[in-house]
VOLUM-744108 format. One record per atom (N, C-alpha, C, O): x, y, z. Coordinates in steps of 0.001 Angstrom, whole numbers, padded with zeros to 6 digits, always signed. Each point is the difference from the previous one (the first is absolute). Example, Ala and Ser with C-alpha at 12.3 -4.5 7.8 and 13.67 -1.06 7.14 Angstrom:
+013190-005690+007800;-000890+001190+000000;+000900+001200+000000;+001036-000019+000665;-001386+001069-001385;+000820+001190+000060;-000770+001090+000730;+000509+001108+000169;
// end
This chain:
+066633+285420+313818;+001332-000088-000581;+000998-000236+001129;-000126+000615+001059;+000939-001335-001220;+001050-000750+001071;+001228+000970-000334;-000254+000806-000895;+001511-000732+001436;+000995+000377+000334;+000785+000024-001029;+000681+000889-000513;-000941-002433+000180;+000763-000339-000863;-000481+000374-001538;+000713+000019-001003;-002165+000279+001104;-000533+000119-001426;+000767+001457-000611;+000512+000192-001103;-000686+000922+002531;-000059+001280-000165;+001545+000234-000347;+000285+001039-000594;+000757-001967+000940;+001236+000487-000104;+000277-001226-001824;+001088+000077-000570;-001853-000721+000178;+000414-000270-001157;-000772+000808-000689;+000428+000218-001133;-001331+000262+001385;-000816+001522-000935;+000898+000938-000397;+000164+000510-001108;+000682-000257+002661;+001021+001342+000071;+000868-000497-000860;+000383+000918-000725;+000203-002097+000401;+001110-000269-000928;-000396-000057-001326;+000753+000423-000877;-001584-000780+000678;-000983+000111-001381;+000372+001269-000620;+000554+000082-001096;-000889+000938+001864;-000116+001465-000105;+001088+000808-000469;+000063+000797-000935;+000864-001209+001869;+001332+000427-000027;+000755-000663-001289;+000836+000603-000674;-001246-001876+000454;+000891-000668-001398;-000744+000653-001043;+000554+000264-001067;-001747+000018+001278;-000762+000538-001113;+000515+001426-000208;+000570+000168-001078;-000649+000853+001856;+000426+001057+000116;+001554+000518-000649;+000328+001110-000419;+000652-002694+000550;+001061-000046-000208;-000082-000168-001687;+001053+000027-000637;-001909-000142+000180;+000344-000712-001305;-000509+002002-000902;-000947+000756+000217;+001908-000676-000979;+000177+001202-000820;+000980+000044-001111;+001220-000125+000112;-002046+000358-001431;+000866-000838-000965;-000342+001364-001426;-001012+000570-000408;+002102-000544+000145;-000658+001514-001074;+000685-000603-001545;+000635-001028-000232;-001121+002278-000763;-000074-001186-000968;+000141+001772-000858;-000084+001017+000689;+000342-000944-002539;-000283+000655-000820;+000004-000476-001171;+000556-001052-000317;-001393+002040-000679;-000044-000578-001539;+001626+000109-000409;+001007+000104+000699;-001164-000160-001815;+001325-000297-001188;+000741+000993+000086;+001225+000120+000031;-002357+000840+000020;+001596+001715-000390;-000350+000455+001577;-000086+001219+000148;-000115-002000+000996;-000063+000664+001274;-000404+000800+000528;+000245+000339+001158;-000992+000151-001952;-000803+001349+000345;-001212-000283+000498;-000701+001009+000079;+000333-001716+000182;-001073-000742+000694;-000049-001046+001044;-000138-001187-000297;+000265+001675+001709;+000571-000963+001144;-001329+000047+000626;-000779+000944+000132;+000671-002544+000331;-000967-000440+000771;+000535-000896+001626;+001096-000557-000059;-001937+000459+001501;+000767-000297+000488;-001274-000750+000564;-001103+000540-000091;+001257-001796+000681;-001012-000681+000431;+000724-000387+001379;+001209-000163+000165;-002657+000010+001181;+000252-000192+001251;-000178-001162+000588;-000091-000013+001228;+000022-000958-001820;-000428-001316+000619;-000431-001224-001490;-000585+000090-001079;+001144-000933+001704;+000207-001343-000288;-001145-000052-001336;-001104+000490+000238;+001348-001072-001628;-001096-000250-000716;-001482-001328+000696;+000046-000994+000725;-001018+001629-001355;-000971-000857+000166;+000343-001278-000335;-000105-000925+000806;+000648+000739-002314;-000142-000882-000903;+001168+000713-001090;+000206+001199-000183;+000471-002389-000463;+000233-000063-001114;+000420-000577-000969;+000873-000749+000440;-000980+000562-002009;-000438-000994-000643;+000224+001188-001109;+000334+001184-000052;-000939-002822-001238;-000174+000779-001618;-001348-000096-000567;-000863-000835+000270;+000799+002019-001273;-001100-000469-000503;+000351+000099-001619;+000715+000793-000612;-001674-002152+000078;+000136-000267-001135;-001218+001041-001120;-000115-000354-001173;-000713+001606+001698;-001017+000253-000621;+000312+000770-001337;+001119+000505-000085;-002017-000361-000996;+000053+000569-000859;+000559+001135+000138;+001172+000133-000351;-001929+000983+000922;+000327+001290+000351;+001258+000085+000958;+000373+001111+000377;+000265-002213+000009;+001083+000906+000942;+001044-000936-000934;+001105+000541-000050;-001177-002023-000832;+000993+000102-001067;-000085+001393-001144;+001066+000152-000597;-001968+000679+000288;-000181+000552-001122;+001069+001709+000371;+000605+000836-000671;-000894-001079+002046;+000320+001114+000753;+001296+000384+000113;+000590+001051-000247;-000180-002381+000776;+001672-000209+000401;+000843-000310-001493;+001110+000463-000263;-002114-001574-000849;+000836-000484-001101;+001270-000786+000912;+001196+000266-000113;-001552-000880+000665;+000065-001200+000748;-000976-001008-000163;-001137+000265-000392;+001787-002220+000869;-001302-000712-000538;-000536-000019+001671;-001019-000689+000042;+001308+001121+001073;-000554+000104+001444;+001129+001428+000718;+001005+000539-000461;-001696-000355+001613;+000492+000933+000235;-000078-000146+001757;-000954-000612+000479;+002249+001346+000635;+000201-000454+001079;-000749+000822+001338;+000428+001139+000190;-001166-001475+000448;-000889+000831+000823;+000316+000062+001657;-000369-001012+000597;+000879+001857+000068;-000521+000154+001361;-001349+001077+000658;-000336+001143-000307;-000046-001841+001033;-001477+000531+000440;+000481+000511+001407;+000636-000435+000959;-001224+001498-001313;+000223+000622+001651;-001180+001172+000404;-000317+000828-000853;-000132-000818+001822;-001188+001111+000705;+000361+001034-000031;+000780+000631+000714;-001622-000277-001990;+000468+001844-000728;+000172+001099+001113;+000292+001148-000335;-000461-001469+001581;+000168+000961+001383;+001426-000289+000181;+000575+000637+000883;+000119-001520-001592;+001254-000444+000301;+000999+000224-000920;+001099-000538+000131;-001441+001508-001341;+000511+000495-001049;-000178+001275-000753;-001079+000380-000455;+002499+000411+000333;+000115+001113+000002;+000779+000682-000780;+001194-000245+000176;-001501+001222-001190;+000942+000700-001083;+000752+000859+000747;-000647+000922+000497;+001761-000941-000279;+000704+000631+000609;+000727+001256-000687;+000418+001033+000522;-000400-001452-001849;+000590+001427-000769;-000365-000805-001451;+000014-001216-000188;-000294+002128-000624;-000146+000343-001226;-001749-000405-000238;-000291-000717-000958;-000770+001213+001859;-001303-000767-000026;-000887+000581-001560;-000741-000433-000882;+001342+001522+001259;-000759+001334-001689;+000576-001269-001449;-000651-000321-000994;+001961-000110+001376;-000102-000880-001450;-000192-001341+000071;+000512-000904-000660;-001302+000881+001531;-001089-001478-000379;-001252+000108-000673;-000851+000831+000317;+000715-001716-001306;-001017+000302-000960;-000621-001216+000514;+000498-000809+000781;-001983+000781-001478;-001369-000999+000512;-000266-000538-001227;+000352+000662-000977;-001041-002001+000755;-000925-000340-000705;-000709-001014+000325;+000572-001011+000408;-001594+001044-000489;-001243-001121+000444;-000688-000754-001136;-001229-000018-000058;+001651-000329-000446;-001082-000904-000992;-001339-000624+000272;-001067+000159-000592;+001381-000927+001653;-000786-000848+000461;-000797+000416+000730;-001197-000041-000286;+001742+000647+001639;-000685+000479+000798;+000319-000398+001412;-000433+000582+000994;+001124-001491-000995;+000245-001094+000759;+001915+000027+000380;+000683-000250+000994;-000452+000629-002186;+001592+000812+000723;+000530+001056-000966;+000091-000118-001222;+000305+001366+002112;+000752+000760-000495;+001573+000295+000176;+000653+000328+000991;-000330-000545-002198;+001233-000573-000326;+000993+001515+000046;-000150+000902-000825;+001049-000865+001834;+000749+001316+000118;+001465-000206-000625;+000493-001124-000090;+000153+002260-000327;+001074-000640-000726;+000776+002082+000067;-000337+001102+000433;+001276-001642-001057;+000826+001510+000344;+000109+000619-001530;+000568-000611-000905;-001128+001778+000755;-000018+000469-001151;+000755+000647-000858;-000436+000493-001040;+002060-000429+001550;+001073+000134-000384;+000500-000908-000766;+000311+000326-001145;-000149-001443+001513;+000282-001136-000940;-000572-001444-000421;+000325-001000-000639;-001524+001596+001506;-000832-001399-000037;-000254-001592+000635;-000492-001029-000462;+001174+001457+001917;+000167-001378+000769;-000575-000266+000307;-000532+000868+000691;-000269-002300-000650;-000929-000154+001325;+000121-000339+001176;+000770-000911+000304;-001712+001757+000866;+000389-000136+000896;-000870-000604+001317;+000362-000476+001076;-001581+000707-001637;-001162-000261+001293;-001119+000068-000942;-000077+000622-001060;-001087-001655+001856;-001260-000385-000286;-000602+000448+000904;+000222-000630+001034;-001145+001735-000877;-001370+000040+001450;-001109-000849-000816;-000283-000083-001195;-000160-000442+002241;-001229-000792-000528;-001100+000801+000842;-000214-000464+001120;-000352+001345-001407;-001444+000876+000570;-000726-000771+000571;-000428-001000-000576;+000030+001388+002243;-000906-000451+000515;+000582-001110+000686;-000422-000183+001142;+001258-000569-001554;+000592-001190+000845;+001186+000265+000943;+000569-000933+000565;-000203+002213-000402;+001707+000501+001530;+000760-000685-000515;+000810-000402+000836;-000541-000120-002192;+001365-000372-000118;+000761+000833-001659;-000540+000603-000927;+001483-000846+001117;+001192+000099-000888;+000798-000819-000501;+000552-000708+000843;-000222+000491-002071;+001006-001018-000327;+001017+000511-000448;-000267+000757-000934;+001486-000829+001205;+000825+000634-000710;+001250-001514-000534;+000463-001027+000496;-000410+001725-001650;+001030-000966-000974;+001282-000057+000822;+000677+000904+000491;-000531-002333-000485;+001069-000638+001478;+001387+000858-000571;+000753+000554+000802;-000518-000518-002274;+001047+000140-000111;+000509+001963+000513;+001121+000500+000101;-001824-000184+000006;-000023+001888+000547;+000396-000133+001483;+000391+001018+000572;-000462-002259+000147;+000618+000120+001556;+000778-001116-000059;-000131-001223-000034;+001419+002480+000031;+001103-001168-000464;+000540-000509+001499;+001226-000103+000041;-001696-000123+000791;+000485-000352+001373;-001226-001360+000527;+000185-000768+000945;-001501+000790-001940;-000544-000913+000093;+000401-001587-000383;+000277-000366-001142;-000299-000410+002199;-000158-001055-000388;-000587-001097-000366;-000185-000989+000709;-000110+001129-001787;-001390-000581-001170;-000501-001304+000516;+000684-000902-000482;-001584+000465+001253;-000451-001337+000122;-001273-000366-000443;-000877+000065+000861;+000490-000491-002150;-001047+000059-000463;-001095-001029+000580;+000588-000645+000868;-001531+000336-000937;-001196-000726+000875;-000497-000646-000969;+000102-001219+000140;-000828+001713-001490;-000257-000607-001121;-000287+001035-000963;+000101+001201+000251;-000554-001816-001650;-000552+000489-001013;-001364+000694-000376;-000839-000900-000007;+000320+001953-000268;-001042+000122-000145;-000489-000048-001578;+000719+000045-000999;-001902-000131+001060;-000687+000132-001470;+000998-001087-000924;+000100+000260-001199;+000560-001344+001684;+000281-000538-001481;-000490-000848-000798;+000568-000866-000666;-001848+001187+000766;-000925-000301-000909;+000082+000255-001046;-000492-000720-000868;+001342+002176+000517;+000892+000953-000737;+000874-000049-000393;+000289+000920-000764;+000882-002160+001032;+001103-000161+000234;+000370+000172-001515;-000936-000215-000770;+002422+000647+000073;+000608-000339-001081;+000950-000729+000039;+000468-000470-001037;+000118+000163+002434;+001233-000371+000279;-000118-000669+000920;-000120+000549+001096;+000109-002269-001217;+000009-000525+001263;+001202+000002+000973;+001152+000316-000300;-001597-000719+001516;+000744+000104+000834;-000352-000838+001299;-001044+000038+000651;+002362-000928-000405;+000115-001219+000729;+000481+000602+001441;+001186+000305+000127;-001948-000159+000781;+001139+000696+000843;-000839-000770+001223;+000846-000223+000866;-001458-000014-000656;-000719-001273+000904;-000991+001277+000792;-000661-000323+000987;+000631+001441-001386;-000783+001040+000787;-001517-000192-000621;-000110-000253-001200;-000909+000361+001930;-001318-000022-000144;-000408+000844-001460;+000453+001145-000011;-001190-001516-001141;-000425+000211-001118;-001326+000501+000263;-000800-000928+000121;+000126+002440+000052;-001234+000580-000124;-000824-000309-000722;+000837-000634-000643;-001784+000455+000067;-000809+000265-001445;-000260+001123-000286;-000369+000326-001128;+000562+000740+002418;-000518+001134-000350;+000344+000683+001490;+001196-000097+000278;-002054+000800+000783;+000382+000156+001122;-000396-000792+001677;-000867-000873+000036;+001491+001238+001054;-000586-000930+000930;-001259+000410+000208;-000473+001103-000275;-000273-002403+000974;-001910+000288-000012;-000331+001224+001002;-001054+000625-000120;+002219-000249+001335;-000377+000805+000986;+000003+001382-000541;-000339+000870+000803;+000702-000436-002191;-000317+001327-000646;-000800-000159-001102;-000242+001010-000661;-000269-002172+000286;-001281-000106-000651;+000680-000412-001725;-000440+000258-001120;+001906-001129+001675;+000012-001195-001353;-000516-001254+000163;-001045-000081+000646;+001447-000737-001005;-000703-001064+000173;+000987-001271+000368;-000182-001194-000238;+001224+001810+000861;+000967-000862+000748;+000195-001103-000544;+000588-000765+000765;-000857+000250-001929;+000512-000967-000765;+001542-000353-000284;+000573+001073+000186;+000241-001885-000487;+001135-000437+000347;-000234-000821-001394;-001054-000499-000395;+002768+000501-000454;-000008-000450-001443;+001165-000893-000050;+001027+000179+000654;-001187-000904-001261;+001709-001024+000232;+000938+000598-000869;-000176+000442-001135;+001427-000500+001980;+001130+000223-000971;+000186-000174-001515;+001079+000276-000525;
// end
């Protein structure tokens, strides 16, 4: 590693370090605060997270669940797993949603609109294979998920 590598590492670090963005459900009683930059984020068009939201897609940032944290009100977060594949947390006071853990995979999604300091840049669509509601937005169309978590990275035209 060169000089130069180690001091754009160190800045890496430090912008990363810098990024802290907190967020709560509807009646506020449920604050979350995340430490670094999302992985990813995007919508997904799936059955279960339109059925969920009663929305026809719904808005996602991904971030490394080591990087996300209930900061107060954690006792009224409620769980449900259907699938198995995500458990859907939400505040049991009034019913907001607020975060997805997906088990086994270190990440978290939490619904863009709960970090209101985020600035939403979506990447593409997932699952709209599913879709009810098209949508022209020139962002990449899923069929389902990318191949490197075991979708099948397929891509759908507008």
């Amino acid at each position: 590693m060169t000089d130069e590598d180690e001091t754009s590492a160190d800045h890496q670090a430090i912008c990363m370090a810098a990024v802290v963005m907190t967020g709560a459900c509807f009646c506020n009683v449920v604050n979350i605060r995340v430490s670094a930059a999302p992985v990813e984020m995007g919508y997904c068009h799936c059955n279960s997270c339109r059925i969920y939201s009663g929305a026809p897609f719904v808005t996602y940032a991904l971030f490394a669940e080591d990087q996300v944290t209930v900061s107060h009100g954690a006792e009224l977060l409620g769980l449900f797993n259907k699938t198995g594949i995500s458990a859907r947390r939400f505040c049991t006071r009034w019913g907001c949603h607020v975060m997805t853990e997906h088990p086994g995979t270190g990440f978290i999604d939490i619904h863009a609109p709960v970090l209101q300091e985020l600035h939403f840049r979506p990447v593409w669509h997932l699952n709209y294979a599913e879709a009810v509601l098209p949508v022209r937005d020139g962002l990449p169309k899923l069929k389902d998920f990318p191949a490197n978590i075991g979708g099948s990275g397929q891509t759908l035209a507008e």
